[in-house]
N, C-alpha and C positions, 0 to 999 in steps of 0.2 A: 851399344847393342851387342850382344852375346849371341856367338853361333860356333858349328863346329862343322869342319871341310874333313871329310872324311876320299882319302883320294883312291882311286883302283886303278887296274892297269887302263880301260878304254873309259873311265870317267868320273868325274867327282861329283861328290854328294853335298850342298851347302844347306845347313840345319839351320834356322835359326832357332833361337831359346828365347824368343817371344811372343807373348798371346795377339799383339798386332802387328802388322806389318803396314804402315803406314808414312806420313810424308818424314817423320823422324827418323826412322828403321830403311826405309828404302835407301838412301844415298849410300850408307852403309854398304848395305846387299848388292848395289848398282857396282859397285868399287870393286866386290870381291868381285864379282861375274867376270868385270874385267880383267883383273889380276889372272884368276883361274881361266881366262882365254887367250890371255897372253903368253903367259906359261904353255902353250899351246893345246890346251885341251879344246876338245870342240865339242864333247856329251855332255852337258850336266844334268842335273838333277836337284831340283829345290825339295827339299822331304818340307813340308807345312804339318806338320805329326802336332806340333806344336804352338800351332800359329791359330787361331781361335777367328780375327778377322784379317781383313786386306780392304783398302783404300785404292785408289786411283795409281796414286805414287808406287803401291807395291805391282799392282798390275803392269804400271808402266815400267817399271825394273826388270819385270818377268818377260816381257815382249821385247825387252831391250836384250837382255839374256837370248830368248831364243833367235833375234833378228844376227846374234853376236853366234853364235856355234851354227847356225845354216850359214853361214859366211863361209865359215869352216871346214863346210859337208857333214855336219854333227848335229845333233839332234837334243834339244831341250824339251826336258820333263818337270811337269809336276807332280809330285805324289802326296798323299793322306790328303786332301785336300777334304776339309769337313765340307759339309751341304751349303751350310751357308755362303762359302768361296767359290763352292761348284757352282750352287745359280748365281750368283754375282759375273762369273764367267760365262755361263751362260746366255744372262740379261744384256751383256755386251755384247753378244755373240763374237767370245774370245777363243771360245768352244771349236770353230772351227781353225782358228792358227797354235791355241795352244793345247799340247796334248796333258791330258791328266789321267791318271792310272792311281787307284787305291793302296797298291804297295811298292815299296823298295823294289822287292822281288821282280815284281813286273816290269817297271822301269829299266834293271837290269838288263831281265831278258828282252827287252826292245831293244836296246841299245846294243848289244849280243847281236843280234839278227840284222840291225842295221850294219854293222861291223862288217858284218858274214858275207852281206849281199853286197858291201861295199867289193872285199875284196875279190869276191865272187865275178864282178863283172870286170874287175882288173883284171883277172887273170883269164879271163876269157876274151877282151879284147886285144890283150898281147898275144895269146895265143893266135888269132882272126889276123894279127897283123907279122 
């Protein structure tokens, strides 16, 4: 499977470069999530820009993903996700553990804002103590 990890300062982006994501593709995907939270990252971001469907196996990689960065205190994203993946999460009702957002952009900015209010409440609790 072909994909590309694009890394920033508060998070990485894992692309993959194909139209399924399925029981072949997920172990794959499952492997990097870990790798990239080991390495201590705790935001990521799946961009699906490229991913056409999802099976069970990719859903379960993606829950695995975000059960892996809320360990963390970090926060997993979906993004692009076409229609077809959206009601498929939906129909699960994944909808309500996992988040999905239309662009990079936005994903960012969540993750931005979570960052903020992260440190936002550290430095108010130190302050309080």
């Amino acid at each position: 499977m072909k994909f590309t990890i694009d890394r920033h300062e508060r998070y990485v982006v894992l692309k993959p470069h194909e139209k399924v994501l399925d029981g072949s593709a997920a172990p794959q995907v499952k492997s990097e999530f870990v790798r990239i939270n080991t390495d201590g990252q705790r935001n990521i971001v799946l961009d699906l820009s490229e991913v056409e469907e999802i099976d069970s196996s990719g859903l379960r990689s993606a829950l695995m993903a975000h059960r892996m960065c809320k360990a963390l205190g970090g926060i997993f994203i979906l993004a692009h996700a076409n229609s077809e993946i959206s009601q498929l999460i939906e129909i699960c009702k994944l909808d309500e553990v996992l988040l999905s957002v239309p662009t990079i952009q936005e994903a960012e900015d969540i993750v931005f804002m979570e960052e903020l209010e992260k440190e936002f409440r550290g430095s108010s609790a130190s302050e309080e103590g």
